[in-house]
C-alpha positions as a Markdown table, in Angstrom:
| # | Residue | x | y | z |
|---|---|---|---|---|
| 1 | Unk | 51.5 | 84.7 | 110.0 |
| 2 | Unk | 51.9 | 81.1 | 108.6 |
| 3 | Unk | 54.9 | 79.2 | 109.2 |
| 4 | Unk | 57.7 | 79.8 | 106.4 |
| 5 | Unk | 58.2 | 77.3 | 103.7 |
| 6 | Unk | 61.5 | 76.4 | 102.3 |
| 7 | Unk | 59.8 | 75.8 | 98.6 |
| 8 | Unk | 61.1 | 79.2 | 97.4 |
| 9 | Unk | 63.9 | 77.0 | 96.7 |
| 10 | Unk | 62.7 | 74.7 | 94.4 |
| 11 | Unk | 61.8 | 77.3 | 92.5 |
| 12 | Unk | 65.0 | 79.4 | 92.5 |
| 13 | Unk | 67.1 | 76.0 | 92.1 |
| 14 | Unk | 65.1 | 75.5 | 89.1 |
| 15 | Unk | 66.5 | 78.9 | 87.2 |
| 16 | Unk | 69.6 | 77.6 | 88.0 |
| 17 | Unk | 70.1 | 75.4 | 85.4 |
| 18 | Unk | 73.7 | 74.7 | 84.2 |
| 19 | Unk | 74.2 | 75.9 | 80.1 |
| 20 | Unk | 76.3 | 74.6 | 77.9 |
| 21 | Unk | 77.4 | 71.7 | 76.1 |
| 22 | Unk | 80.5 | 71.0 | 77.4 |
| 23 | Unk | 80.9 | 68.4 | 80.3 |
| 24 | Unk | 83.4 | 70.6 | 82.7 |
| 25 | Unk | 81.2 | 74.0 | 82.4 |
| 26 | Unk | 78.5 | 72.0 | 83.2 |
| 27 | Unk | 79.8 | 70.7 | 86.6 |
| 28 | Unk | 81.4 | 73.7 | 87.4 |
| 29 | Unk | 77.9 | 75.3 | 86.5 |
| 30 | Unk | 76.2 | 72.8 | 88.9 |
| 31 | Unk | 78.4 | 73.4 | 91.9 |
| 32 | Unk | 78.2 | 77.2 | 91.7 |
| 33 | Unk | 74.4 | 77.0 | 91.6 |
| 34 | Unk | 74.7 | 74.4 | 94.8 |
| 35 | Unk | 76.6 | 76.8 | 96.7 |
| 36 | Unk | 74.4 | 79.9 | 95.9 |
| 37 | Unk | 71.5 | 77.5 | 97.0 |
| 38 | Unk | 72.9 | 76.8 | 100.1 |
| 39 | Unk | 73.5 | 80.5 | 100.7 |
| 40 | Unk | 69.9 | 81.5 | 100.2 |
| 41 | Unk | 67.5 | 82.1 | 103.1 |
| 42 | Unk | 63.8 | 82.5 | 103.0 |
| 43 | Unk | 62.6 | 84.9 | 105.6 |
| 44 | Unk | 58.9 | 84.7 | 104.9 |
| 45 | Unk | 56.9 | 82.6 | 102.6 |
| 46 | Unk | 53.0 | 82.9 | 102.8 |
| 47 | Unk | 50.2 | 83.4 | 100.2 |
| 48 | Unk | 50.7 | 86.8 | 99.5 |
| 49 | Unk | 54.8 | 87.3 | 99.6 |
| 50 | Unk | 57.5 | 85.8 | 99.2 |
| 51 | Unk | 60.8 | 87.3 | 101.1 |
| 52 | Unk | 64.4 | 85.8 | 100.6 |
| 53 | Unk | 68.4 | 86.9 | 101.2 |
| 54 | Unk | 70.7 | 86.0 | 98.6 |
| 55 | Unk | 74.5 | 85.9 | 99.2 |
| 56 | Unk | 76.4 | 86.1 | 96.2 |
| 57 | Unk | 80.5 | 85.9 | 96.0 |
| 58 | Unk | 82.6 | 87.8 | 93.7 |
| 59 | Unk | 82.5 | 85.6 | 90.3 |
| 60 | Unk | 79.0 | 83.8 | 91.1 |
| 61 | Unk | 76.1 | 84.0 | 89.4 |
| 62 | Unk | 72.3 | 83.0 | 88.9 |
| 63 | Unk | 71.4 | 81.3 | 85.5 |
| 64 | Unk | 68.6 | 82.5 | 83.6 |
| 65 | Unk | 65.6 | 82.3 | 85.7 |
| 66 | Unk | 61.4 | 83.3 | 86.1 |
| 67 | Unk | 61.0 | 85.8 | 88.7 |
| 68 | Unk | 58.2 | 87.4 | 90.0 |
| 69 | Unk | 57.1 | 91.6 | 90.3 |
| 70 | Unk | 59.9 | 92.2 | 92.9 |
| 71 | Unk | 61.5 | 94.6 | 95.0 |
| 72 | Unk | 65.3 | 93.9 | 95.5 |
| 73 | Unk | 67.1 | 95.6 | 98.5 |
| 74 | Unk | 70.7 | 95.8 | 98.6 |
| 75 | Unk | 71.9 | 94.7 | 102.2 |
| 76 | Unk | 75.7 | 95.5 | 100.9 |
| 77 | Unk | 77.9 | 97.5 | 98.9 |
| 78 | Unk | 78.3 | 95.1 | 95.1 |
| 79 | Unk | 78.8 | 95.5 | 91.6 |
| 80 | Unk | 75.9 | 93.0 | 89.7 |
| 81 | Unk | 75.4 | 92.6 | 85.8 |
| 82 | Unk | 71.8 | 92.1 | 85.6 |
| 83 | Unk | 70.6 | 90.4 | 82.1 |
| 84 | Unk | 66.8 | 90.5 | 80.9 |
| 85 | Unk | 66.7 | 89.3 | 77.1 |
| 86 | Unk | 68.7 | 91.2 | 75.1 |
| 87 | Unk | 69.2 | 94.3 | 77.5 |
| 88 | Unk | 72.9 | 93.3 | 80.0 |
| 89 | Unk | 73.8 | 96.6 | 82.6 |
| 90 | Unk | 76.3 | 96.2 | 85.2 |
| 91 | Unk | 75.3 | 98.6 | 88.5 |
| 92 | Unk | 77.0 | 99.4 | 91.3 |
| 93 | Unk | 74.6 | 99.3 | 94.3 |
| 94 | Unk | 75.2 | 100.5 | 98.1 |
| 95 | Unk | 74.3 | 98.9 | 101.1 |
| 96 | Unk | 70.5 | 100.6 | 101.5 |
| 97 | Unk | 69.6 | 101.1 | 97.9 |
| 98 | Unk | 66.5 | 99.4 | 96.6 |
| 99 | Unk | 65.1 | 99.1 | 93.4 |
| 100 | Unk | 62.0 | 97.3 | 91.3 |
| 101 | Unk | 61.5 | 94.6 | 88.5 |
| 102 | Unk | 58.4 | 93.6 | 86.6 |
| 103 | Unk | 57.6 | 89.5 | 86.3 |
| 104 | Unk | 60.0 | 87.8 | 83.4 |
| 105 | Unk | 63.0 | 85.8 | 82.9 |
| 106 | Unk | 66.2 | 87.4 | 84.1 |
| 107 | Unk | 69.9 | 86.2 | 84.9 |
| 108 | Unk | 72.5 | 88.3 | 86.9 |
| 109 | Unk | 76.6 | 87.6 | 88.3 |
| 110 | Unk | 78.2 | 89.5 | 90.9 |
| 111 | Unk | 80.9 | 90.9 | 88.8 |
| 112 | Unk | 82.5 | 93.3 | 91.4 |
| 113 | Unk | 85.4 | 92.2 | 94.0 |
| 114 | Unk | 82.9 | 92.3 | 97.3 |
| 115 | Unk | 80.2 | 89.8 | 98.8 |
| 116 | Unk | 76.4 | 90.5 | 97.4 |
| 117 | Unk | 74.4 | 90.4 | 99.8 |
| 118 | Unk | 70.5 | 91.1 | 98.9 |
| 119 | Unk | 67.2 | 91.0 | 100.3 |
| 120 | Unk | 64.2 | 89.9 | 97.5 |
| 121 | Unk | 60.7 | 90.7 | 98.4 |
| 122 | Unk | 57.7 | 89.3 | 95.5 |
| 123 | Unk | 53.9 | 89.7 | 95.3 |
| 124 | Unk | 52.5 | 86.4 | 94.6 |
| 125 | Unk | 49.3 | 86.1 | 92.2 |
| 126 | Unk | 46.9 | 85.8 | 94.8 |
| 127 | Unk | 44.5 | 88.7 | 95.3 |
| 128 | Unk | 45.2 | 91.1 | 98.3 |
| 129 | Unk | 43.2 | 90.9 | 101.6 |
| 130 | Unk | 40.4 | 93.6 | 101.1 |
| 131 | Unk | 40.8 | 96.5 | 101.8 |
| 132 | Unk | 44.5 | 96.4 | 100.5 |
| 133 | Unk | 44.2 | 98.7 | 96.9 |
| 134 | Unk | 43.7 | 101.9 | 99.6 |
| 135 | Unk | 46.5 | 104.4 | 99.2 |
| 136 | Unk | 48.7 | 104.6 | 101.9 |
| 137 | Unk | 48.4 | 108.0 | 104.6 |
| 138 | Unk | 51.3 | 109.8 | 105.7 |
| 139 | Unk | 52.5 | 109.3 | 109.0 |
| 140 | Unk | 52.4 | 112.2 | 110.4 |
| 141 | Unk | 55.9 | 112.9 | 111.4 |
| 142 | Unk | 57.3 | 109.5 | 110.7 |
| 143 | Unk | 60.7 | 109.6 | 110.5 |
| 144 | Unk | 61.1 | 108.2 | 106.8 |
| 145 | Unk | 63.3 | 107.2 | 104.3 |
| 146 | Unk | 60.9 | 106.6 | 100.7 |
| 147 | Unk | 62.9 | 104.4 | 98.4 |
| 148 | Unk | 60.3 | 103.5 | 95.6 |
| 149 | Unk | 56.9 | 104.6 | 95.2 |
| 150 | Unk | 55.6 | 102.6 | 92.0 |
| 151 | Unk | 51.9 | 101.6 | 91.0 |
| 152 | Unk | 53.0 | 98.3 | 92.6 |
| 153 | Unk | 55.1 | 99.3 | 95.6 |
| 154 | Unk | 56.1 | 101.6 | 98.5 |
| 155 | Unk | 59.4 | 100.7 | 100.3 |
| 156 | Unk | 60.8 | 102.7 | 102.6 |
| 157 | Unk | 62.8 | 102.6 | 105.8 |
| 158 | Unk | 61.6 | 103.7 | 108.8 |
| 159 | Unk | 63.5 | 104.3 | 112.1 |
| 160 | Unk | 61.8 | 105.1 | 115.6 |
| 161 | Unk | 64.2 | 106.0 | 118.5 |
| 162 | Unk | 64.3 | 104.2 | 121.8 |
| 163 | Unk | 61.0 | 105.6 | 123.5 |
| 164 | Unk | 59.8 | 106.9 | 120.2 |
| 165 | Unk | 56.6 | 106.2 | 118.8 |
| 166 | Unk | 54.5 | 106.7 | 115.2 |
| 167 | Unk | 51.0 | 108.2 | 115.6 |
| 168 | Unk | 48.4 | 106.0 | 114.4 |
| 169 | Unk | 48.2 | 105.7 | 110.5 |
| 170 | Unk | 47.3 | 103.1 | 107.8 |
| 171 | Unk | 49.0 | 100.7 | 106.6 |
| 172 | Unk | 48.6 | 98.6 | 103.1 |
| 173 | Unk | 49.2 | 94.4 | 103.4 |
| 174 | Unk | 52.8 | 94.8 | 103.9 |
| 175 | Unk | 56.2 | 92.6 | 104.8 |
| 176 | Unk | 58.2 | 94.5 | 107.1 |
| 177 | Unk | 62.1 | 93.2 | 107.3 |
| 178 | Unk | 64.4 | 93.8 | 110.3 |
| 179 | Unk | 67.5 | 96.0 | 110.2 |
| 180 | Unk | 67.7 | 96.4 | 113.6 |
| 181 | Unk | 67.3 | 94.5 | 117.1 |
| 182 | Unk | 64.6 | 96.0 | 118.6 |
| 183 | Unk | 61.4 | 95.8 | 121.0 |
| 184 | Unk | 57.8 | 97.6 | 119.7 |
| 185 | Unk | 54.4 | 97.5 | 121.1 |
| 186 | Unk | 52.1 | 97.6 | 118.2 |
| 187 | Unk | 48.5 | 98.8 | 118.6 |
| 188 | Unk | 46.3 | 98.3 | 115.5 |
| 189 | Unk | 43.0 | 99.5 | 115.5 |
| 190 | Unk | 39.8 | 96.9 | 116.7 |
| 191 | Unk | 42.6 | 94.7 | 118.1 |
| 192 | Unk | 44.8 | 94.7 | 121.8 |
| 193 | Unk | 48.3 | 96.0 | 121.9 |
| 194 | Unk | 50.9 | 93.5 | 121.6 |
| 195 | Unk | 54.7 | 93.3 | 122.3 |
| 196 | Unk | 57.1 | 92.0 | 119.9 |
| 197 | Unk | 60.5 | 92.2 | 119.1 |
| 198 | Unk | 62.8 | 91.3 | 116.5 |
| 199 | Unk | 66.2 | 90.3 | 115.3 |
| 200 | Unk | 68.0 | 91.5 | 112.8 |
| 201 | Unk | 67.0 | 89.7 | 109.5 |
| 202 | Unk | 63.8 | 88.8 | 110.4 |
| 203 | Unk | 60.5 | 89.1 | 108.7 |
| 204 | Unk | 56.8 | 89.3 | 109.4 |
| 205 | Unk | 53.6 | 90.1 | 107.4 |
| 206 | Unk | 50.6 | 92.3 | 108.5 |
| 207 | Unk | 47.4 | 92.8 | 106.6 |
| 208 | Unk | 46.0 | 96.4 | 105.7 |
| 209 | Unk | 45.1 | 98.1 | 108.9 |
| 210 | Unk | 45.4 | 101.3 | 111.0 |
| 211 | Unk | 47.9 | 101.4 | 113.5 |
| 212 | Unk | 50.1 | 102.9 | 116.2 |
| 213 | Unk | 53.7 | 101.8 | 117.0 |
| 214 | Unk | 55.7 | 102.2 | 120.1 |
| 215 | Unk | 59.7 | 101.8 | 120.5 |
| 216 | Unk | 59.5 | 99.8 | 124.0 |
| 217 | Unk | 63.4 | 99.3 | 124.0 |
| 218 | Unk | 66.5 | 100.8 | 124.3 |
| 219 | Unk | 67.8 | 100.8 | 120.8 |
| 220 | Unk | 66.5 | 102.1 | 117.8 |
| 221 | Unk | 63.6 | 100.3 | 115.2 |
| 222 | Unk | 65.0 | 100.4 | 112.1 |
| 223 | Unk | 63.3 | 98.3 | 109.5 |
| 224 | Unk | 62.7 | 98.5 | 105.5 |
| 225 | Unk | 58.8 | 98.1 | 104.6 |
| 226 | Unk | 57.5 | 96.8 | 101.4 |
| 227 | Unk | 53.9 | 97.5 | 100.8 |
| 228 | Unk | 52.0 | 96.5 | 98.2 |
| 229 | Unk | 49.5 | 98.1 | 96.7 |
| 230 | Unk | 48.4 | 95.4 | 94.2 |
């Protein structure tokens, strides 16, 4: 996987562009968008995805912005008024929801009286690796958790107990994001078995392949997985 990138960023600092005429809202505009930029952390950047957390307190919010086909995952309990044009909802999500937006210009505020905390995941334009418009196989008995299951995306959230494993299956070009601490050794198919483990909050890519995993640890692999199918 290539290294992350911090230019996610620019790109988010750029939506956040202070409105209004008056001096006063403008700075306090300014400083809120400063702190919400210094509370964002990319997780993965690379040609085909991009992978942030957002942290948003009670009373913040993000000005209008462009945003790409995206999967937002709720990492806590928070009450957000999302605004597209002339549609403006307020939802309440929980910790382990997840839901989809297409590509266009969008603002939302944490209007609720706890911390946002999210996880964004976008598709870049650039075409998938080959081999990545297949449609996805069941795992067998792989203990999952199906979120959203679009044209665009499958999320779900898969745990595999300590000394668990998945049999082999395919897998579409794919960011998978931590939720757990944990230790796997990953087999995919025409390549050796490797060893990896993870923190919490991390985030690595893999390209459409068939593959086995194995919980080498002693605590549970929990992780959300975003595939895309286009």
């Amino acid at each position: 996987m290539r290294a992350h990138r911090v230019g996610l960023a620019a790109v988010v600092t750029a939506g956040l562009v202070a409105c209004g005429s008056e001096a006063p809202r403008a700075e306090e505009e300014a400083a809120a968008s400063l702190a919400i930029d210094a509370a964002r952390q990319v997780v993965l950047d690379n040609d085909y995805a991009t992978a942030f957390t957002l942290t948003l307190e009670p009373g913040e919010s993000v000005a209008p912005h462009e945003g790409a086909a995206r999967v937002v995952y709720a990492l806590s309990d928070y009450t957000i008024r999302y605004s597209e044009g002339a549609d403006s909802r307020e939802t309440n999500w929980r910790a382990g929801d997840a839901h989809v937006h297409a590509a266009g210009t969008h603002a939302f505020a944490n209007t609720g009286t706890t911390t946002a905390r999210l996880l964004v995941v976008s598709r870049t334009d650039t075409e998938l690796p080959a081999g990545g418009s297949a449609a996805a196989e069941a795992a067998g008995d792989e203990p999952t958790d199906l979120l959203v299951d679009d044209d665009r995306f499958r999320v779900s959230v898969i745990t595999i107990p300590a000394g668990g494993a998945l049999p082999q299956h395919a897998g579409l070009p794919r960011v998978v994001y931590s939720l757990s601490e944990y230790s796997i050794r990953y087999e995919a198919e025409g390549a050796a078995a490797t060893e990896q483990s993870f923190q919490t909050g991390e985030a690595h890519w893999h390209t459409a392949d068939r593959h086995t995993i194995t919980n080498t640890g002693t605590t549970d692999a929990r992780f959300l997985l975003v595939q895309f199918k286009q």
